[in-house]
C-alpha positions, 0 to 999 in steps of 0.5 A: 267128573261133571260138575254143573255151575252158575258163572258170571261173565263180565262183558270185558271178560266175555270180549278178552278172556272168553268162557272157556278161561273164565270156567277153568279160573273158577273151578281152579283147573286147567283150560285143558281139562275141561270141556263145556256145555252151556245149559243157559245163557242169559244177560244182566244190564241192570247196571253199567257193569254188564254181565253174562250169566251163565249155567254150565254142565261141566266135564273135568278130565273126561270126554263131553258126550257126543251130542245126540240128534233129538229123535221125534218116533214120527210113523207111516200114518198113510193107512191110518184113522184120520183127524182132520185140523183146520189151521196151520198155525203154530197150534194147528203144525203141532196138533198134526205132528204129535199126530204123527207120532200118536199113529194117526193121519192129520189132514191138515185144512188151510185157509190160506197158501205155502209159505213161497206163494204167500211172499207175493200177497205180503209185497201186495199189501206192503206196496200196492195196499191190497188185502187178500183176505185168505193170505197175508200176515196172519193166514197162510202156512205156519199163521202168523208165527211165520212173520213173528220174529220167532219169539218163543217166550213163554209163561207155561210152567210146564218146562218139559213140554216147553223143552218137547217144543224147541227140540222139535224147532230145532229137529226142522231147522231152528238154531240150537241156540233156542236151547240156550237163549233165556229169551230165545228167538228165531228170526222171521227170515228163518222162520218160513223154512222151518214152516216148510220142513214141518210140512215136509215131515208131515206129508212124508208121513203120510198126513196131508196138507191142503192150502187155499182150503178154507172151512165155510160150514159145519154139518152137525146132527144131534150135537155131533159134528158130522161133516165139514164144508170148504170153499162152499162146495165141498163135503169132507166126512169127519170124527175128529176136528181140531179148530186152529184157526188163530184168534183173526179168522172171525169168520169162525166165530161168525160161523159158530155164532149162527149156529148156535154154538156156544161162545164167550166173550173174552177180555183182551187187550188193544193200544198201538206200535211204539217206534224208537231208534234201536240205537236209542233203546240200545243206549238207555238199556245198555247205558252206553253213548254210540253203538253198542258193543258186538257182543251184545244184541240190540236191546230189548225190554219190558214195561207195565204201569197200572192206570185206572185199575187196568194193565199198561203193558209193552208187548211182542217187543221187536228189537232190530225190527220193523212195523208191518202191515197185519190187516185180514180185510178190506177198511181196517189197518192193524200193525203187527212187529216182526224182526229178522233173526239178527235183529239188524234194523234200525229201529226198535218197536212194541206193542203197547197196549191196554187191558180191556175187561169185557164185562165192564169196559164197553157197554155200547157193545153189549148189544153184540153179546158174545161178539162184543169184543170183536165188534169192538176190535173191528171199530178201532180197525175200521177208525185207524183205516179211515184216519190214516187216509183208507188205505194201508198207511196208518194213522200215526203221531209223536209220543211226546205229541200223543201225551201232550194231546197235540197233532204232529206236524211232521213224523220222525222216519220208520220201517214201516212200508205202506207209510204213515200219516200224522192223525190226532191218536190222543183224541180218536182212540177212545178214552179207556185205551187213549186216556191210559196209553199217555199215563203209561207212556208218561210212567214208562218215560220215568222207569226208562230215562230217554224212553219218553221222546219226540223221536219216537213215533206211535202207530195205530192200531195194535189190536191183535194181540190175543182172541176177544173170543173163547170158544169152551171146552170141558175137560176132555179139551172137546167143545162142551156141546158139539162131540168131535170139535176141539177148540185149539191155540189162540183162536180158542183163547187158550194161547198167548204165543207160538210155544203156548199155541204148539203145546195147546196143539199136542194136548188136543191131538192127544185128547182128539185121538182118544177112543178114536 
């Protein structure tokens, strides 16, 4: 017999009994009997009383079936009609995967390098405060994605593709565990392998990869996009090309502004890292003095508040993480959080940010049209890096400081590297972000006992959290003016994270193959 069931596993059972026990009590048989698979897990700390839910496929007096490998019917495309996709991001590594299975060539374009070279530009801009404005935290071999901590939350309905997208995780390298996990994640330590095997898969296949090739034009006749450009030398004839770029190459959208292509302001959100002790958001989550229990996994949450009729929001919560530097060119600092896989560090950070609506929130914009968003992400770029001394230290200063409109004399200790210096946030942020950021902040201090405390520190500015720019597309997911573009992912303002950015990825290769 196989029974699937919904168990609760108190934390005291969990550490003394185990599942196992637990599962026999409660369907009345004997620990012998059974065998479990475990479909979902999740955690309620609500209360004091902490708790395991648990979805279990049970097997009673018969044998658990042998776990299948997940199968992906990836072809021999060496021969095969190619579609050309620039970006090797979560949507862009996606896009050419499903082409592999589609039966078409990827050639994939990436701005930046593989994931072992692009260790040396990240320990540049961490140390030695250097850019490069092709490789860093947002360009190179899997995109930002890689250095993300490897959340895959996402909002999608769409749970058979969300499913499709972690089998292949998985396939490549990932723990089986994002299988199971309600708020799975990978890890940035084991993220820059599993970028690699996709890559491996891909060129095994016949697709290819090319690094440090970065697309500098388009070449289109009568509304068709003929050709591409890369590095302002060479021609790359093409039919099909899937623009994955990320919502951080503004060259992009600089590049299709001059051209004439058709652009739209998009609404976004912007705001700053918030850093606390993990053992103080441990202690509040979990309702606990010292450390937390081993069997519980630093804490993590999740905070909104409306103020002046805009959101308020916590977002890319890294429990166990660190700051890290996320600028893509010189006189700007953006930070960014990411976590190793087991979320081990001593500190706690998210973003907290502001919803920004475009048509109504900066008309000292409007002047920049459709680049008005990104005008204005690029001013709060250009103000964190020259108050935090124009270099790679950000301007920070103590929540309690922030809300209270009071220069920090001195900074509590953080993960992040380049440093930081005390800056009067509370006054150079402009009032539609600042003025809401403290409300929230007074509000979160509320919903959360502890939260709203000197010992945390905010750090400006948290300003990449999705794209200030939609690049259209009609039905067909094809550009609605230029035949053979495919805006993708998040560059495209069409995702909001690595699952939504793959998914978005499979559905344009599969639209861009079409009458191929």
């Amino acid at each position: 017999m196989v029974r699937n069931i919904q168990i609760r596993v108190s934390l005291k059972e969990e550490d003394k009994i185990g599942l196992q026990a637990k599962t026999a009590n409660y369907l009345g048989v004997s620990e012998k009997e059974i065998e479990i698979k475990v479909l979902r897990k999740s955690i309620d700390a609500r209360k004091p009383s902490i708790y395991f839910n648990y979805k279990l496929e049970v097997y009673i007096n018969e044998p658990m079936p042998a776990t299948q490998a997940y199968i992906f019917d990836y072809k021999d495309v060496s021969k095969a009609r190619p579609v050309h996709i620039i970006g090797f991001g979560p949507a862009g590594m996606w896009a050419a995967l499903r082409c592999l299975e589609l039966g078409y060539k990827p050639i994939v374009l990436e701005r930046g390098k593989d994931v072992q070279q692009r260790r040396r530009d990240l320990k540049a801009i961490n140390q030695d405060h250097i850019v490069n404005e092709d490789s860093n935290y947002c360009f190179g071999e899997g995109g930002a994605g890689t250095y993300s901590d490897g959340k895959l939350y996402t909002r999608s309905l769409k749970r058979g593709d969300v499913r499709r997208i972690f089998e292949s995780l998985v396939y490549h390298g990932a723990t089986e565990r994002i299988l199971v996990d309600a708020h799975p994640h990978i890890g940035t330590n084991k993220l820059p392998k599993i970028v690699q095997n996709i890559r491996e898969t891909i060129i095994k296949c016949g697709g290819e990869v090319h690094f440090n090739t970065k697309v500098t034009d388009f070449v289109i006749a009568s509304n068709e996009l003929k050709s591409i450009v890369i590095n302002d030398l060479e021609e790359i004839t093409t039919q099909r090309v899937i623009l994955a770029t990320g919502h951080s190459a503004r060259d992009i959208f600089y590049l299709l502004h001059k051209k004439e292509i058709a652009l739209k302001a998009k609404s976004f959100a912007m705001g700053v890292r918030v850093e606390h002790p993990q053992h103080l958001i441990d202690s509040i989550q979990y309702h606990c003095s010292g450390e937390r229990h081993e069997l519980l996994p630093a804490a993590a949450y999740s905070l909104v508040h409306q103020s002046k009729g805009r959101g308020v929001y916590s977002f890319c919560m890294c429990p166990g993480g660190f700051i890290v530097p996320a600028a893509t060119g010189p006189k700007e600092v953006v930070v960014n959080g990411m976590s190793p896989s087991k979320r081990n560090n001593d500190y706690a950070n998210s973003g907290i940010v502001v919803e920004i609506d475009v048509s109504k929130d900066i008309p000292n914009y409007e002047k920049f049209g459709d680049l008005k968003g990104l005008e204005f992400q690029k001013h709060l770029e250009y103000l964190a890096f020259t108050s935090g001394g124009r270099t790679q230290v950000a301007p920070a200063q103590r929540l309690t400081d922030f809300v209270e409109g009071t220069l920090s004399s001195d900074l509590n200790p953080t993960s992040y590297q380049p440093g930081l210096k005390s800056a009067p946030l509370h006054s150079l942020l402009p009032k539609l972000i600042g003025s809401r950021l403290r409300a929230g902040f007074s509000e979160f201090g509320k919903k959360m006992k502890g939260y709203y405390t000197a010992e945390a520190n905010i750090v400006g500015v948290e300003s990449r959290t999705s794209s200030p720019v939609t690049i259209p597309r009609g039905e067909t997911l094809e550009h609605p003016e230029i035949k053979g573009l495919f805006p993708c992912g998040e560059g495209g303002g069409y995702a909001g994270g690595i699952v939504s950015a793959a998914m978005d990825g499979e559905r344009c290769a599969e639209a861009a193959v079409n009458g191929l």
